[in-house]
C-alpha positions, -999 to +999 in steps of 0.1 A: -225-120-578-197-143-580-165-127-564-133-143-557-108-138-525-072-140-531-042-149-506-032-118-493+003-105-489+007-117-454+033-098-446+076-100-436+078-110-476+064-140-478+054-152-509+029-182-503+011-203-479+001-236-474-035-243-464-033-263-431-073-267-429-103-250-445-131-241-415-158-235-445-167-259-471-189-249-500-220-239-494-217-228-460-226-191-451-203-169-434-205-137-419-177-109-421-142-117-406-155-153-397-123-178-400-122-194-433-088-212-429-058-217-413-028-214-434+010-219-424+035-195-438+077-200-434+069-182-399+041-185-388+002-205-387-025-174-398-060-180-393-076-162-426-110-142-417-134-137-443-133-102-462-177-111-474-209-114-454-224-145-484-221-179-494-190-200-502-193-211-539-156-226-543-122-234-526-098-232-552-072-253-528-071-281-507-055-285-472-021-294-481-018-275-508+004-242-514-011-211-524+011-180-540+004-147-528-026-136-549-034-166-565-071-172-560-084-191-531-121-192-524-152-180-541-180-167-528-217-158-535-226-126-524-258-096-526-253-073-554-259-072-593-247-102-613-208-091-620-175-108-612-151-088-588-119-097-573-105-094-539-071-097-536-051-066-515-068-049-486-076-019-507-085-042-533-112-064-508-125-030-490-134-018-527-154-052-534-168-053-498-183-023-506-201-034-536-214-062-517-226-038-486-213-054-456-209-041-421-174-028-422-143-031-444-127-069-444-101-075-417-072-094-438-048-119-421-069-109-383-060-075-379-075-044-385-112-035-371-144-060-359-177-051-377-193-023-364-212-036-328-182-043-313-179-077-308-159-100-336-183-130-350-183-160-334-161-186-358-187-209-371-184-248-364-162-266-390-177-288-414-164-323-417-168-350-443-207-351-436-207-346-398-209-319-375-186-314-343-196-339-312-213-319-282-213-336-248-231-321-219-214-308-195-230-316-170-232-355-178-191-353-182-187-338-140-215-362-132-201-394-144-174-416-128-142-412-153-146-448-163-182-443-176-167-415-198-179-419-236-152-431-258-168-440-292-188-428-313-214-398-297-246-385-308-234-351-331-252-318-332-246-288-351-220-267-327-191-246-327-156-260-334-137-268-300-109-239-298-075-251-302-039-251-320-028-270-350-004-288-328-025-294-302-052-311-324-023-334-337-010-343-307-049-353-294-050-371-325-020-393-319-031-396-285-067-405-296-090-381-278-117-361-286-113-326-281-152-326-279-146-341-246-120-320-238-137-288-248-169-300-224-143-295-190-123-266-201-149-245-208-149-216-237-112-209-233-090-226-264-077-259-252-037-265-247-018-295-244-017-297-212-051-302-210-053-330-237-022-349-215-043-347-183-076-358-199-060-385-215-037-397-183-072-397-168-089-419-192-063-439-203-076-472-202-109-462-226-080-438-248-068-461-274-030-460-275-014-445-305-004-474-330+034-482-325+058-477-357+058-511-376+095-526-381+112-519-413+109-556-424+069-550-422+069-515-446+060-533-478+105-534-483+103-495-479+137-484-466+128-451-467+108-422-458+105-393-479+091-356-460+085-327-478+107-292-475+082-268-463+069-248-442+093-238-413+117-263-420+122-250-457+126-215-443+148-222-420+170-241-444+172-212-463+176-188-442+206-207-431+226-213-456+224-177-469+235-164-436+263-191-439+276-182-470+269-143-468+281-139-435+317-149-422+311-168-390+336-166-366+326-185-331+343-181-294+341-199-266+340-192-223+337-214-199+322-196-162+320-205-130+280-198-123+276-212-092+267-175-073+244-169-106+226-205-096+223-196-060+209-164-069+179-179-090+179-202-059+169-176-033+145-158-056+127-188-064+123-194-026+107-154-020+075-154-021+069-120-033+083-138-066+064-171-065+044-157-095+070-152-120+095-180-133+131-166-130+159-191-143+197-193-150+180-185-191+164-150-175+195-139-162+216-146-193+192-123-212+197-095-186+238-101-188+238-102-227+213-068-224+240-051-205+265-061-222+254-051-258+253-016-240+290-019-238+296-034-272+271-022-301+291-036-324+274-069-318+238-050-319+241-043-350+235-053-387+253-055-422+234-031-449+255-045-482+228-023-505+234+011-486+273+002-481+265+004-441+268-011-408+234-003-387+236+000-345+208-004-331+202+015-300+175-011-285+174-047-283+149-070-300+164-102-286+154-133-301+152-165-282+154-196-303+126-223-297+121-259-306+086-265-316+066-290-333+073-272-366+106-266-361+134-242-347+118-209-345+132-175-332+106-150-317+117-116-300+117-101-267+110-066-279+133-036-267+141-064-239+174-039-230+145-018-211+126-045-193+136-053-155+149-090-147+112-097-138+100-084-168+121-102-187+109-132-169+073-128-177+080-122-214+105-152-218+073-173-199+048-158-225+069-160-254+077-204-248+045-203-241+030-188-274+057-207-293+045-240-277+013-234-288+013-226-325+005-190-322+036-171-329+032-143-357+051-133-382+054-098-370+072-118-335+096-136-353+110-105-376+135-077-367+156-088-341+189-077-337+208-104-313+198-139-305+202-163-275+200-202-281+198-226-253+214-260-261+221-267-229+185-279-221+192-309-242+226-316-223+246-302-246+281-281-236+290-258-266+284-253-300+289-232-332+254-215-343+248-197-371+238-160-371+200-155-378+203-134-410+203-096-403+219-103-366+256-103-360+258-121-332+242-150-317+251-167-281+248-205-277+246-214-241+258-249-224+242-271-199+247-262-162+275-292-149+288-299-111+326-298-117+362-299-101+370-259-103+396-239-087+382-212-063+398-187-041+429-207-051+412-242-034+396-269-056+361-272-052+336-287-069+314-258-090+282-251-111+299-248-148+287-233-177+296-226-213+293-202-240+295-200-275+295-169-292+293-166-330+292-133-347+296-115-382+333-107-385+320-079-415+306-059-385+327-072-351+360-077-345+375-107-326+389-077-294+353-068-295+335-101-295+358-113-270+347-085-244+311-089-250+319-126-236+337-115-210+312-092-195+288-115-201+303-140-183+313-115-156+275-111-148+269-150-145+301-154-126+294-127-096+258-112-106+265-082-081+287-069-114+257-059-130+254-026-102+284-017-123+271-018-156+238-005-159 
């Protein structure tokens, strides 16, 4: 029978999807939970799994296009009686799956449980406009000098996909290498950017270079470029400018002397009890503001206009604000008030990472309930950022600068910071917003404070 699979609700209310790539093509058979496509919601890139064991009879979208939540998406053939069904909600799928007989119920949006065995199905190679992915041996690729390296065109066998991020395929793209290659050194884990940079340092002179941007006079008398709103960037928009108009904004600023804070990270780098974990002047902010929501809740807390209430929270899901190649996202450190400085360390490391690579989820980028944004890493001094919606405070913080500074009543040249606090003035009051700052600021001005307030 003929049964279609519809976008599932994907969660955090999003409404649609955008198909970034299909991994089947019609035709191809696919086993249960195998990866049919990767689709990029207003948070996040989902890989789709399949919810049948048959055969694909139709994709109902292209790659670029956007899908609503349960409008249909991909046909397929499957065993049964000759009757159409329709999958479209997890309860919806299981019931169908069970008409068809397959190992276990579907696992929708790459949760829930592998087929029964154990082990998930291998993701099956991606079809491509009449060719199958390139497999180099191994073997050849350590054997040969770097210049003998194959650049064009290699000899294509049926294989498996070479496991990597949306991002990280574009940027190979632009930089004109063949993850094929790359896959052949790296081995079965996915392949990162960092290893499409070396491989292509290595090779560069067989790596074309990317073609330079032509000058305006040679774009046909186009003037203008026009990109679509979508994706993270159309999310973000709107998130924005309802927490801008919903919200009043109010912002404060605090200039600290961080110079003890800096020599702290300095000695802690240099233990080597610590070598493995990345501690910087952005890990002990987090700890400060941890502490110092403690002290002022009012700031951990949220505006419920439909139940007439103000909600504290009494953990912290603190969201750190990344710049990625889709945009500004905001993941969480989850209950990060518990987590030691170390801890909080190793999730900041894992969370850049993850963001970095394309593969932050929904559920990471919803509920938290203060944020930290870092403009100083672009050289930046102070700003006025807008409160994530749901969050009543949010702290912007400067770039580290050398500067004159008096201390201990001398002048003396310091390590200055600043920071920029905006918050919802529904829920926090300026006396209260100005001593979250202050302790704050108290923590990265003589770091022993924090004995005193945890």
């Amino acid at each position: 029978m003929t049964t279609d699979f519809r976008l599932p609700d994907l969660g955090e209310g999003l409404t649609e999807a955008e198909i970034v790539q299909w991994l089947v093509a019609p035709g191809d058979t696919v086993t249960l939970n195998q990866t049919l496509a990767e689709v990029e919601t207003a948070k996040a890139i989902v890989e789709l799994p399949s919810p049948y064991d048959g055969i694909v009879a139709t994709l109902h979208a292209e790659a670029g296009d956007t899908v609503a939540v349960g409008a249909p998406l991909i046909a397929f053939d499957v065993d049964g009686e000759d009757s159409a069904s329709d999958a479209s909600t997890p309860a919806e799928g299981g019931a169908a799956a069970s008409a068809a007989e397959p190992a276990t119920q579907a696992n929708l949006v790459g949760y829930g449980a592998a087929p029964s065995g154990g082990a998930r199905p291998a993701r099956r190679a991606r079809r491509a406009a009449g060719t199958a992915a390139s497999i180099v041996d191994t073997a050849v690729l350590e054997a040969a000098p770097h210049d003998a390296l194959p650049t064009g065109p290699v000899e294509t066998v049926q294989g498996e996909r070479p496991r990597s991020t949306p991002p990280v395929r574009a940027h190979a793209k632009q930089l004109g290498v063949d993850l094929v290659l790359v896959a052949a050194e790296v081995g079965d884990r996915p392949i990162t950017r960092a290893d499409v940079d070396a491989y292509a340092e290595r090779v560069a002179p067989a790596v074309p270079s990317p073609p330079t941007a032509r000058p305006a006079a040679e774009l046909d008398g186009e003037r203008e470029t026009r990109i679509a709103i979508r994706g993270v960037r159309k999310h973000t928009a709107e998130a924005m400018v309802q927490s801008a108009f919903t919200a009043p904004h109010v912002t404060c600023f605090h200039t600290v002397d961080v110079t003890e804070t800096m020599d702290l990270i300095a000695s802690l780098r240099e233990d080597r009890a610590l070598s493995g974990h990345r501690i910087g002047p952005l890990v002990v902010i987090a700890k400060a503001v941890c502490l110092a929501l403690g002290r002022t809740p009012g700031l951990n807390s949220r505006w419920d206009a439909e139940a007439g209430e103000i909600v504290q929270h009494h953990y912290v899901d603190l969201g750190i604000a990344a710049a990625t190649e889709r945009g500004l996202i905001v993941p969480n450190i989850r209950d990060a008030d518990r987590m030691s400085l170390i801890g909080l360390a190793d999730a900041l490391t894992a969370l850049t990472e993850t963001a970095r690579s394309g593969r932050t989820s929904p559920a990471e980028l919803a509920g938290g309930t203060f944020s930290i944004t870092n403009i100083g890493v672009f050289g930046i001094d102070a700003g006025t950022p807008i409160l994530p919606p749901g969050q009543s405070g949010i702290l912007a913080v400067g770039a580290v600068r050398p500067q004159p500074w008096v201390h201990r009543g001398d002048l003396a040249v310091r390590q200055v910071m600043t920071l920029s606090l905006s918050f919802d003035h529904r829920v926090v009051d300026g006396a209260e917003g100005a001593r979250f700052l202050k302790d704050v600021a108290d923590v990265l001005q003589e770091p022993g404070r924090a004995m005193l307030m945890a």
